[in-house]
N, C-alpha and C positions, 0 to 999 in steps of 0.2 A: 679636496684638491687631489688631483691623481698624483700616483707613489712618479713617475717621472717627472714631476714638477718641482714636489720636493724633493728629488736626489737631485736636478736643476739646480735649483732652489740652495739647496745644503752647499754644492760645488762650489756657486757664483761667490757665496757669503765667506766659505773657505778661503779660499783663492784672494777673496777682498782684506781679509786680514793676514794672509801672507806678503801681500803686499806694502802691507802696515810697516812690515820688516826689512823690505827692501833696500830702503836708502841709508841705514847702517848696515847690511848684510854685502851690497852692493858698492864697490867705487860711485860717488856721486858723476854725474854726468849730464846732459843734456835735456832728460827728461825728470818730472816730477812723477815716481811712484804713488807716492802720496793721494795723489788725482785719481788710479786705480783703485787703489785703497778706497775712496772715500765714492767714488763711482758706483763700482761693484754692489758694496752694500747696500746704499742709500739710495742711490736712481733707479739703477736697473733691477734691486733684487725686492726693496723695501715697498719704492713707489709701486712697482707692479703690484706686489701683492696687498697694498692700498686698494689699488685700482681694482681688482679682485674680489675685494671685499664691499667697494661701493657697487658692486654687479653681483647679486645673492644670486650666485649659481655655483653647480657644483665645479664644473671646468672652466676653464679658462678660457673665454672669450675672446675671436680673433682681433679684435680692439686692444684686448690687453695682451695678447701676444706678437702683436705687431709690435706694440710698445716696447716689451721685452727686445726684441730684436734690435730696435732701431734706438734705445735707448744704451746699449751693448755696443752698438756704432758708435754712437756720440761719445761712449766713457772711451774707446778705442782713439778715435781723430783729436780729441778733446788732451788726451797722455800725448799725444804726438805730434801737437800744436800743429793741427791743420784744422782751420778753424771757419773756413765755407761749407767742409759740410754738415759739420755741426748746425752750424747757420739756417743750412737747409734742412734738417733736421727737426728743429725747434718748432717752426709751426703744425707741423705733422702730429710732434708728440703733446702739443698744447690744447691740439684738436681734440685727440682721444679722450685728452683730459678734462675739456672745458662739456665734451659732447655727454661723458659719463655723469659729471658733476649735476650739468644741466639734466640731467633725465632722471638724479635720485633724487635735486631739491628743484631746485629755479635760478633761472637767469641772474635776478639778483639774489646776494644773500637776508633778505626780507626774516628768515628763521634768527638771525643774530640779533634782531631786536624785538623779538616777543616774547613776550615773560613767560607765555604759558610752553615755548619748546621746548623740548627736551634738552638740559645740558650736551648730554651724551652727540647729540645729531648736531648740535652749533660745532662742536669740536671737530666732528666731522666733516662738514661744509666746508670750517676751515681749513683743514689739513688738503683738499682737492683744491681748492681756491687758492690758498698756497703754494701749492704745487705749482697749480699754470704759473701764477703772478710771476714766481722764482726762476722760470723757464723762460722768460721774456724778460725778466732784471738781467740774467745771468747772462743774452744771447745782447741787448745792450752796451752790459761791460764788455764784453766780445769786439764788439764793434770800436765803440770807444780806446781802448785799450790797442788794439792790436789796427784798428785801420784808420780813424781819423781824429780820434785824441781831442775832441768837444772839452775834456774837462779835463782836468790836472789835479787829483787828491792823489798825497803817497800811499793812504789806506782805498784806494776804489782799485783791487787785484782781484785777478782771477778765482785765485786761490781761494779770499777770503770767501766769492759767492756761491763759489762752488759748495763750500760748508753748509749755506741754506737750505741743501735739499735732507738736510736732515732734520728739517725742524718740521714738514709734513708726517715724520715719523714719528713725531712726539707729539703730536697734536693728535694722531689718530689710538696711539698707545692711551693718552689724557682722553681720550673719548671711551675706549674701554674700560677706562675707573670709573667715567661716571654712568657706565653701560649698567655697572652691576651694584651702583648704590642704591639703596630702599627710599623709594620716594617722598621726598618730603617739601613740605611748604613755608613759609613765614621767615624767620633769620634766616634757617640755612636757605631755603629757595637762593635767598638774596645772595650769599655768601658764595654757592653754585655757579650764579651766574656772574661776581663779578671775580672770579676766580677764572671765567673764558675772558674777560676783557683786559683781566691785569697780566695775566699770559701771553695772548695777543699783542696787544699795543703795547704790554713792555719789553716783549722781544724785536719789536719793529723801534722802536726807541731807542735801543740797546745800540743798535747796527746805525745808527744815525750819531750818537753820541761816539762808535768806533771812528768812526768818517772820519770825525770830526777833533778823534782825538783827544779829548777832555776825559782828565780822570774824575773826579768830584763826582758829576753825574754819572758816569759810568758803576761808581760804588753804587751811588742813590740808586740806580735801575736794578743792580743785582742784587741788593737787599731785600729790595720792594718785591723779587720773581724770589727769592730763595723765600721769601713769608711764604706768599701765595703758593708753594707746593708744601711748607710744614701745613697751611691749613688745609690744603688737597690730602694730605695726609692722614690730618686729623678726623675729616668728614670721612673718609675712604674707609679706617679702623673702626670709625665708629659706624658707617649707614652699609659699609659693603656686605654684599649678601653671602652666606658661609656657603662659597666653594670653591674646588681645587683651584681654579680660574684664580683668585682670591691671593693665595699665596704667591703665585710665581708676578702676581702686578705689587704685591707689596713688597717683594725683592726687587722690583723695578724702581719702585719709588725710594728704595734705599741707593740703588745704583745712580739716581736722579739728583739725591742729596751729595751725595761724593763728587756728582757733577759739578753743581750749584757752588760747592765749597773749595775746589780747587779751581774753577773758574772766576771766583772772589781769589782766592790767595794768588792768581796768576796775576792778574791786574793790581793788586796792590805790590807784587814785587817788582814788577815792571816802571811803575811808575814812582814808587819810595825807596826801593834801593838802588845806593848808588854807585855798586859795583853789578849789576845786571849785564845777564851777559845771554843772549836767545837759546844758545847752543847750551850752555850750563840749566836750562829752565827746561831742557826739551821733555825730560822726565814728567816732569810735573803735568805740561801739556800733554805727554800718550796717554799718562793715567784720565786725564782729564776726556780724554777723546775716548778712550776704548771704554770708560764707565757710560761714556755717553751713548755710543754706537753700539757697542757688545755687550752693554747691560741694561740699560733702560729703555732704547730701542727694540734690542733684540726681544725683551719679555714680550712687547706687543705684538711682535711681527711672528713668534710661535704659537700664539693663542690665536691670533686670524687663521696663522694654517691648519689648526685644529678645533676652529673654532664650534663644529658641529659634533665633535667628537667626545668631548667633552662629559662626563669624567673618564679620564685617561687613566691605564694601568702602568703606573711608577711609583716609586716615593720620592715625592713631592720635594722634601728636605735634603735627600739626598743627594737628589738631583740641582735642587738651588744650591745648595755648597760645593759641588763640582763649579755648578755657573761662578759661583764668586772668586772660586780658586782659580780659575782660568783668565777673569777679566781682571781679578787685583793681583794677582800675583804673579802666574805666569808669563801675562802677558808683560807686563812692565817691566818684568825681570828678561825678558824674551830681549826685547830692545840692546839691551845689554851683552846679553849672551845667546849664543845661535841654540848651542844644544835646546837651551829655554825655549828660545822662539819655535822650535821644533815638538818641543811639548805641548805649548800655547795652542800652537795649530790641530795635534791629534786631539788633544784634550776638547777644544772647540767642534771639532768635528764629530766628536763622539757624544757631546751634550746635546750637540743637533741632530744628529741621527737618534738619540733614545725620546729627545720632546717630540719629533715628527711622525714616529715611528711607532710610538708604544701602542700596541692595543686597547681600543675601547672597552670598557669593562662589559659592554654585552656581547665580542667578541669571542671566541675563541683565541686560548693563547698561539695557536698555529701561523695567525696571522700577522705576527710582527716580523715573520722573516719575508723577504724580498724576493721577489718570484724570480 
């Protein structure tokens, strides 16, 4: 990936978690920051560089920079509740996305049910396939919502599907654990693959039980997905192959568990206690969101952009304890206090500029500075 993609690249991701900060930094008002917030990162900076990655080349293909563009539009019209052109939008960018899909696998997804494909490419598949689906849910609830109101749930909002475009992120991060595990057959095969299905359709479950409402099942679903990544865990520690790649997805999957576990403790204080109050829980939920966006997303989406570069000149642990200091500490405490959220952001910016930036170890050290 060329060095203006990633300084692109670094800005858009910047900028998307300063916005994180906006709506206590800012008088509330008529627009939701949040939507840039969750834009920036996930659609335009995350999915691109998905779509990047489903295209093995070294620059950036005008398919995937048209998307960039008009996906940049959409997060713009989408904060500003003008919502035609979004509208108009969506087929365009479902295109890009169904034409790339189609040209790394097949029309249908046929690889999700053979035993003999690779974990690694099912999670793939799914994360483009995702993708489109999400971009045609989400332009739906658009319609529904905002022009002729077909149906009436108090949980079918904007807001809520908008958050879907980060699960293409985690599907395609989940495709990079099983990129670099040592291959194996018999229990674990079996465990591989129903570890894409309990993933899958327990997150499409999840969002159906939201609808819908019910807590009962809603524990049932997030117990059943918090297993399935301790055992994506356990297979990953034991079959992942020794290198740098290695470390910064196993701080992923730690950022993934913090997900998992304040995502459980959000629904059960929602629905058991009975002094709940959204505004008093908001904490709970940024920690919940920025573990999930700014740590367990983000580990995948720096290994795609370095992904041929690879072993990189950093320390490795250094570097992942800035990442955690930033996403558990800073940033939560940022929410709170400005000067924080001030730190939160250089601090962010300067973990992405040293992961994107470091010289390759057959480099020359000359090369990490910026021409």
């Amino acid at each position: 990936m060329s060095v203006r993609y990633k300084l692109l690249f670094i800005v858009l991701m910047t900028i998307a978690l300063a916005f994180g900060f906006l709506d206590r930094l800012v008088p509330q008002g008529d627009y939701h920051f949040e939507r840039l917030h969750i834009f920036l990162f996930n659609l335009c900076t995350g999915c691109s560089i998905l779509l990047h990655y489903s295209e093995p080349r070294e620059m950036l293909s005008v398919k995937v920079r048209v998307f960039l563009f008009l996906s940049i539009l959409y997060a713009l019209f989408a904060f500003l509740e003008i919502y035609l052109p979004v509208l108009a939008f969506t087929p365009v960018l479902v295109w890009i996305v169904e034409s790339i899909r189609i040209r790394r696998f097949s029309v249908f997804p046929a690889n999700f049910f053979r035993l003999d494909a690779p974990v690694s490419e099912k999670f793939h598949h799914a994360a483009l396939l995702c993708l489109s689906i999400g971009m045609v849910i989400a332009a739906l609830v658009i319609i529904n919502t905002e022009f002729r109101h077909f149906v009436t749930i108090p949980k079918l909002e904007l807001n809520m599907f908008f958050l879907g475009y980060s699960f293409p992120l985690s599907l395609i991060t989940m495709s990079l654990i099983f990129t670099i595990m040592e291959d194996a057959g018999g229990r674990i095969g079996f465990l591989k693959t129903a570890a894409f299905w309990i993933i899958n359709l327990g997150v499409i479950i999840f969002f159906g039980f939201i609808l819908a409402e019910v807590f009962l099942p809603q524990i049932a679903v997030t117990l059943v997905l918090f297993a399935s990544v301790v055992m994506v865990l356990y297979l990953f520690a034991r079959l992942g192959k020794d290198l740098q790649q290695k470390q910064f997805l196993l701080s992923g999957m730690g950022f993934l568990i913090v997900t998992s576990l304040t995502g459980i403790a959000y629904i059960l204080l929602e629905f058991l206690s009975p002094s709940y109050d959204p505004e008093r829980m908001t904490w709970l939920m940024r920690l919940h969101s920025f573990s999930a966006l700014y740590g367990w997303n983000l580990c995948g989406l720096a290994i795609i952009c370095r992904y041929n570069d690879f072993p990189i000149q950093l320390h490795s642990r250094s570097t992942i304890l800035l990442h955690w200091a930033t996403v558990m500490v800073l940033a939560p405490l940022g929410y709170r206090y400005p000067l924080l959220a001030i730190a939160a952001i250089a601090s962010y910016a300067g973990y992405l500029y040293v992961v994107l930036f470091s010289s390759t170890r057959h480099e020359a050290p000359e090369s990490t500075s910026l021409p």
